[in-house]
C-alpha positions as CSV (number, residue, x, y, z in Angstrom):
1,X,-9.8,12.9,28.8
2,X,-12.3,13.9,30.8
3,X,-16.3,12.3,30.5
4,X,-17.7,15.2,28.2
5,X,-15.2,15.2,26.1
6,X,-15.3,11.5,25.7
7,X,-19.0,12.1,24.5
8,X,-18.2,14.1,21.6
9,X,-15.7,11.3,20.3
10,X,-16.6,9.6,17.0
11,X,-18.1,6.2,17.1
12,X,-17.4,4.2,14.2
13,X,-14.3,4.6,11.2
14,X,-15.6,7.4,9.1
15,X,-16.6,10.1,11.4
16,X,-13.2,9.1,13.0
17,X,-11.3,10.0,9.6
18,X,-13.3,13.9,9.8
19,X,-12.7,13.8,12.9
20,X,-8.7,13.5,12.9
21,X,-8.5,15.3,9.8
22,X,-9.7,18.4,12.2
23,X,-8.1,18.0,14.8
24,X,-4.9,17.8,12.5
25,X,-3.7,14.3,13.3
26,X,-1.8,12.2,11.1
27,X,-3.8,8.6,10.9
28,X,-4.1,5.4,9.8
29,X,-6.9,3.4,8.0
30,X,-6.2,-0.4,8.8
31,X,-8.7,-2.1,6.9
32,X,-9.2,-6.2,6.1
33,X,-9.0,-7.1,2.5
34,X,-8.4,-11.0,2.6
35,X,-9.4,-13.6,5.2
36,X,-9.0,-17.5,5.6
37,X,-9.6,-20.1,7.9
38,X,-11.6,-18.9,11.1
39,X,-11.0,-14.9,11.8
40,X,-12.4,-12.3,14.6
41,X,-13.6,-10.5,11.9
42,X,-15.2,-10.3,8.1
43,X,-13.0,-9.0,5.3
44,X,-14.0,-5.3,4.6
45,X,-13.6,-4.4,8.4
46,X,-11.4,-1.1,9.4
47,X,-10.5,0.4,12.2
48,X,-9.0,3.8,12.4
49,X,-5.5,4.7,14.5
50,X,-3.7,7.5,15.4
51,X,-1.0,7.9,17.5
52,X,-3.1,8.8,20.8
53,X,-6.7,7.1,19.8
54,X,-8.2,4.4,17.7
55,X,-11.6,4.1,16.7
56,X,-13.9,0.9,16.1
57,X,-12.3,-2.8,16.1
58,X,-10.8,-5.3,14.2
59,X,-11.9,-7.6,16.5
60,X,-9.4,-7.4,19.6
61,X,-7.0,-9.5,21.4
62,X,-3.0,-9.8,19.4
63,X,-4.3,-9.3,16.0
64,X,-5.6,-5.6,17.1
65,X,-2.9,-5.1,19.4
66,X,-0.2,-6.2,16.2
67,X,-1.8,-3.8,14.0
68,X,-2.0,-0.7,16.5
69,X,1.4,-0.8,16.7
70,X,2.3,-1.1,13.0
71,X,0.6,1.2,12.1
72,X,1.7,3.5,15.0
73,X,5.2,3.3,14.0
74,X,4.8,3.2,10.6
75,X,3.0,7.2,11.7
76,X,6.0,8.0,14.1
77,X,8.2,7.1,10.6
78,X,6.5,9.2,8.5
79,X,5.2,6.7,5.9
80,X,3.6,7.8,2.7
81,X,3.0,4.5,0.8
82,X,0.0,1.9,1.3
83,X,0.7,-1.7,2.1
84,X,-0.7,-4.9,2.6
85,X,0.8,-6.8,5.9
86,X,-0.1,-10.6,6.5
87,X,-1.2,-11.6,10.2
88,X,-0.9,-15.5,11.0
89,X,-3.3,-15.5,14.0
90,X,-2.1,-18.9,15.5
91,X,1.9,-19.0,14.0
92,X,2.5,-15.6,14.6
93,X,-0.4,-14.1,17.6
94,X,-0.9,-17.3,19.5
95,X,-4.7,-16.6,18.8
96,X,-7.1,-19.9,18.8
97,X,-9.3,-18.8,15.8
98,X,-6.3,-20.3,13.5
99,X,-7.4,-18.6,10.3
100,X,-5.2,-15.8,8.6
101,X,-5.5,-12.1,7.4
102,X,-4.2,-9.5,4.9
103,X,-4.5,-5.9,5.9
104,X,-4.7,-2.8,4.1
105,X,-2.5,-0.1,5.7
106,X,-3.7,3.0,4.5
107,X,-1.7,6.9,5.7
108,X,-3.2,10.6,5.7
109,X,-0.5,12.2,6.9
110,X,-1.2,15.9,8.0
111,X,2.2,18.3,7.3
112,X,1.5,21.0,9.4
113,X,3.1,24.3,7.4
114,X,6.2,26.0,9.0
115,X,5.8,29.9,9.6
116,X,8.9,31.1,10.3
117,X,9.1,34.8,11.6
118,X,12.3,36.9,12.0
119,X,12.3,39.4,14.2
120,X,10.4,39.6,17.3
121,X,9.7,43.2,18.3
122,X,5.8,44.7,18.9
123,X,4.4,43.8,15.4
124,X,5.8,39.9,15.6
125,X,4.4,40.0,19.1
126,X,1.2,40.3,17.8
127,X,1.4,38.2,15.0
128,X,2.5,35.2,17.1
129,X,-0.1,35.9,19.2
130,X,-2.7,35.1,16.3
131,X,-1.1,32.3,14.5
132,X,-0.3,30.5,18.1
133,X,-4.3,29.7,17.8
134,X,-4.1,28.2,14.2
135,X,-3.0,24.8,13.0
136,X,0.8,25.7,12.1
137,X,4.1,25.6,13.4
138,X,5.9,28.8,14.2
139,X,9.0,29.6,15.1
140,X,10.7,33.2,15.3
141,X,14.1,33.8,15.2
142,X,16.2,36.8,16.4
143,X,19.8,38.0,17.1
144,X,18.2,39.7,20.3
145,X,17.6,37.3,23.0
146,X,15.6,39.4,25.3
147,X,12.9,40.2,23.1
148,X,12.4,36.5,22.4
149,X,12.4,35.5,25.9
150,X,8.9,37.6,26.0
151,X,7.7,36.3,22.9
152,X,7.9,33.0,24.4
153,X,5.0,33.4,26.4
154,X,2.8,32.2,22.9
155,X,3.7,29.0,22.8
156,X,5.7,29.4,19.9
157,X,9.1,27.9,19.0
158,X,12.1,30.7,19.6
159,X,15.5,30.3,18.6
160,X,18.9,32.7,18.9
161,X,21.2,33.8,16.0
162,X,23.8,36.0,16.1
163,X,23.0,36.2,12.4
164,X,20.0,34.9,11.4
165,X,20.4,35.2,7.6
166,X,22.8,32.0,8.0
167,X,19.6,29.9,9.5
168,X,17.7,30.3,6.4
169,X,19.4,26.9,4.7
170,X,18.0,25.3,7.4
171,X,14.6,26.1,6.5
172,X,12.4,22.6,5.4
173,X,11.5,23.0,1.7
174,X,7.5,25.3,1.3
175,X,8.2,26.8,4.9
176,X,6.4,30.4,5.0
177,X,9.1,33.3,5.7
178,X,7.8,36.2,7.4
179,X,10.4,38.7,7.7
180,X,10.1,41.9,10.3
181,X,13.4,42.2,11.7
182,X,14.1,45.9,13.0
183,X,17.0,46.4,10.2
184,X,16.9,46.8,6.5
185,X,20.3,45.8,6.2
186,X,19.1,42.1,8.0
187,X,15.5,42.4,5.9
188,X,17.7,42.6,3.2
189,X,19.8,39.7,3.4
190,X,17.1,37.5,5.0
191,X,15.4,38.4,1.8
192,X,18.0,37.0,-0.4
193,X,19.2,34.2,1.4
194,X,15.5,33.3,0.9
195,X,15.0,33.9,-2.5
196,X,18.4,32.1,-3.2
197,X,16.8,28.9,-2.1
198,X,13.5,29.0,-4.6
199,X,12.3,26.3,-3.1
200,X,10.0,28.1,0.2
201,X,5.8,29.0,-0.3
202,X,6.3,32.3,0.6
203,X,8.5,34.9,1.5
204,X,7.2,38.6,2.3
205,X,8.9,41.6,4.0
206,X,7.0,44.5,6.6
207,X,7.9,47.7,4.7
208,X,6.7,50.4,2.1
209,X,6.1,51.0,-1.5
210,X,9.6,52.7,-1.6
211,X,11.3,50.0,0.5
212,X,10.0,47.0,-1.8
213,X,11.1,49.1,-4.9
214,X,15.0,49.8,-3.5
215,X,14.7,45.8,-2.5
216,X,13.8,44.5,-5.6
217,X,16.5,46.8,-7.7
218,X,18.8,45.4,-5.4
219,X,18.0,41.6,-5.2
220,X,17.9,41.6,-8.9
221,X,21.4,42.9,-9.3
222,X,22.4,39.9,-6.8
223,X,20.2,37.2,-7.9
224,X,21.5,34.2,-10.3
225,X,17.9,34.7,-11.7
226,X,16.7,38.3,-11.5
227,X,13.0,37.0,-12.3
228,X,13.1,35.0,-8.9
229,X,12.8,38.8,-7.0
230,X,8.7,38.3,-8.5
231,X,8.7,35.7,-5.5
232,X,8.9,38.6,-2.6
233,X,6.3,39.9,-1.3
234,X,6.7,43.5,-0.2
235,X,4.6,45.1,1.4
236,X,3.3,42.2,3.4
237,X,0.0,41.5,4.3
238,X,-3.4,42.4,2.8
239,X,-3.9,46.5,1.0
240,X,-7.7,45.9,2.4
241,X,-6.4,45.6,6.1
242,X,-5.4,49.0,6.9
243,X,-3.8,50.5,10.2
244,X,-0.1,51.1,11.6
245,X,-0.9,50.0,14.9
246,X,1.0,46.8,15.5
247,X,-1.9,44.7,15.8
248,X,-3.4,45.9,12.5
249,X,-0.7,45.4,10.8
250,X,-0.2,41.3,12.3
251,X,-4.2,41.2,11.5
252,X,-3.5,42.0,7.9
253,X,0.0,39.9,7.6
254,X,-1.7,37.1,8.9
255,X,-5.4,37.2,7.0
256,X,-2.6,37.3,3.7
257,X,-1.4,34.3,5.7
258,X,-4.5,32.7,6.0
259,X,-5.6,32.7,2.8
260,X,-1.9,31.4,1.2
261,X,-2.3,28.8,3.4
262,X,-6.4,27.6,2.7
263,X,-5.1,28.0,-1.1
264,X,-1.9,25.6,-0.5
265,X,-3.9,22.8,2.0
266,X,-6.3,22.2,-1.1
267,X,-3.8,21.9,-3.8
268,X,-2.0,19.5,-1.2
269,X,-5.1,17.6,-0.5
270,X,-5.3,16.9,-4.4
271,X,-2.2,15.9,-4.4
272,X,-2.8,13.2,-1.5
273,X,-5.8,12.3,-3.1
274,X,-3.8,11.0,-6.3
275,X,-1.4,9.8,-4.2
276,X,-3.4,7.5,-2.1
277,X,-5.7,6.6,-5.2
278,X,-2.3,5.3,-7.1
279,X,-1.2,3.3,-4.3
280,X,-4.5,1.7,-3.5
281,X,-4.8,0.6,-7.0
282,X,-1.4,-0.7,-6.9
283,X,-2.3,-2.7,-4.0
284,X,-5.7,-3.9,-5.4
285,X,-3.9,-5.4,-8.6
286,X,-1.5,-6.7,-6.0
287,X,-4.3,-8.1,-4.2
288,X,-5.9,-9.7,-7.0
289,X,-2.8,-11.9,-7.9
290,X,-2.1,-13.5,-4.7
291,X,-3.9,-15.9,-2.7
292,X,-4.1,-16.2,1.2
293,X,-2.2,-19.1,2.2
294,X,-3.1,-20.4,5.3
C-alpha cells in the first residue's frame, strides 16, 4: 500500500466499519464485553478486522494476535452468528497482566450478487465491460470458446459448455441471469431451465415484444406453474434507454441491473440488521447470566 493511500485509511472502529462496508469487505467487530483481574484494555473496547486490515487495538501482544485470527477464520468460514469467546491471558496467552476477557464477535458479511451472462457476442462484450467496474461477480458462459477467450480481457469469470442450459442447476440461489445467447432455441431453454428453479433474483432475455410473447406462450405450456413465466423479463433492460447499437443496448440492460440490484442490497441490509440485532440480544441476556471466572 503505498504512503497516500495509507493517509486516506480510517483511524479509529467506526469510520473503519463505513469504510469496509464500501469497499465491499466482509468484517468483523471484536469488541470487549467483560473483564477481570488486570487487562490491556477496559471493557467496551473494539477493534475492527478484516481479512487484509484491522483498525484500532485491543491492546496488543497474544490477546490481539488470538482474536485476529478468530475472527479471520471465522470470515474465511463464512459465519453469520455472533458469539462471545473467553481469552485467559496468563493460562491460555502466556501474557503477565493475569486478568481475563469475554469478547464479542460481531460479522457483516458482504454477499457480493452473482450476474451470470450467457452468451458472449458484441452486446455481452459490452455489458461485461460495464459491470466489470461495479461491485458484483460475473461470469459468462458460452458453448463458443473463441468468443469468450476475447471477453476475458474484462476481468470477468468465463466458463465453456457445450450446452449451457445444463449449467443453470449450478447457479447459487438469487443469482441474476442475463440471457443473450445468439439462438432462440438456447434463449429458450436457458429461459426455462431458469424459471424451473424459482429460486434466482432475476432472469431477463435480449429480444422483442413479439419474441417475449412466443416465449411466454411457450414456457407456460411447459411450466409446472404457468404463473412462474411472470418471473421473465423480456425485453431486458430499461424502455427509457433506447438504441440498437450494442453498447446502448448493455447501457440499458445494465442501468435495469443497477437499479434491481440498489433495490435488493437494502432489503438485504434489513434483513442483516434484524439479524445481527437478534443475535446481539441473545448474547446480551447470555451475558448477563454468567460471570467472568478468573
Amino acid at each position: 500500500m503505498s504512503d497516500w493511500q495509507s493517509r486516506f485509511l480510517p483511524n479509529n472502529w467506526l469510520d473503519a466499519c463505513s469504510y469496509l462496508k464500501q469497499q465491499q469487505q466482509p468484517f468483523c467487530i471484536a469488541t470487549i464485553v467483560a473483564e477481570a483481574g488486570s487487562v490491556p484494555r477496559a471493557t467496551g473496547a473494539k477493534m475492527v478486522i478484516s481479512q487484509q486490515q484491522q483498525f484500532d487495538t485491543l491492546g496488543g501482544g497474544n490477546l490481539e494476535f488470538s482474536v485476529i485470527k478468530h475472527a479471520r477464520e471465522q470470515l474465511e468460514k463464512g459465519t453469520k452468528s455472533n458469539h462471545i469467546e473467553r481469552f485467559s491471558l496468563a493460562a491460555d496467552l502466556a501474557q503477565c497482566c493475569g486478568g481475563a476477557v469475554q469478547v464479542l464477535f460481531e460479522y457483516f458479511l458482504v454477499d457480493q450478487p452473482l450476474i451470470t451472462i450467457y452468451g458472449a457476442g458484441h452486446v455481452s462484450h459490452c455489458l461485461c465491460e460495464i459491470l466489470a467496474k461495479l461491485p458484483v461477480q460475473v461470469q459468462v458462459i458460452d458453448n463458443r470458446q473463441q468468443w469468450l477467450d476475447s471477453i476475458g480481457q474484462f476481468g470477468v469469470n468465463t466458463h465453456y459448455h457445450a450446452q449451457p442450459e445444463n449449467s443453470v442447476a449450478e447457479l447459487k440461489a438469487n443469482s441474476y441471469v442475463v440471457i443473450l445467447s445468439q439462438d432462440h432455441s438456447l434463449d429458450f431453454a436457458l429461459s426455462l431451465a431458469a424459471l424451473r428453479r424459482g429460486d434466482l433474483a432475476f432472469v431477463g432475455v435480449i429480444g422483442s415484444q413479439t419474441k417475449a410473447q412466443r416465449f411466454k406462450y411457450r414456457l407456460a405450456e411447459q411450466l409446472e406453474n404457468p404463473a412462474q413465466c411472470d418471473q421473465l423479463t423480456c425485453p431486458i433492460g430499461l424502455s427509457e434507454v433506447s438504441g440498437k447499437l450494442p453498447m446502448q443496448v448493455a447501457v440499458s440492460i445494465s442501468a435495469q441491473l443497477i437499479t434491481l440490484l440498489e433495490k435488493h442490497a437494502k432489503t438485504g441490509d434489513r434483513d442483516q440488521q434484524k439479524h445481527q440485532w437478534e443475535s446481539s440480544n441473545t448474547l446480551r441476556k447470555q451475558l448477563a447470566g454468567e460471570q467472568l471466572n478468573e
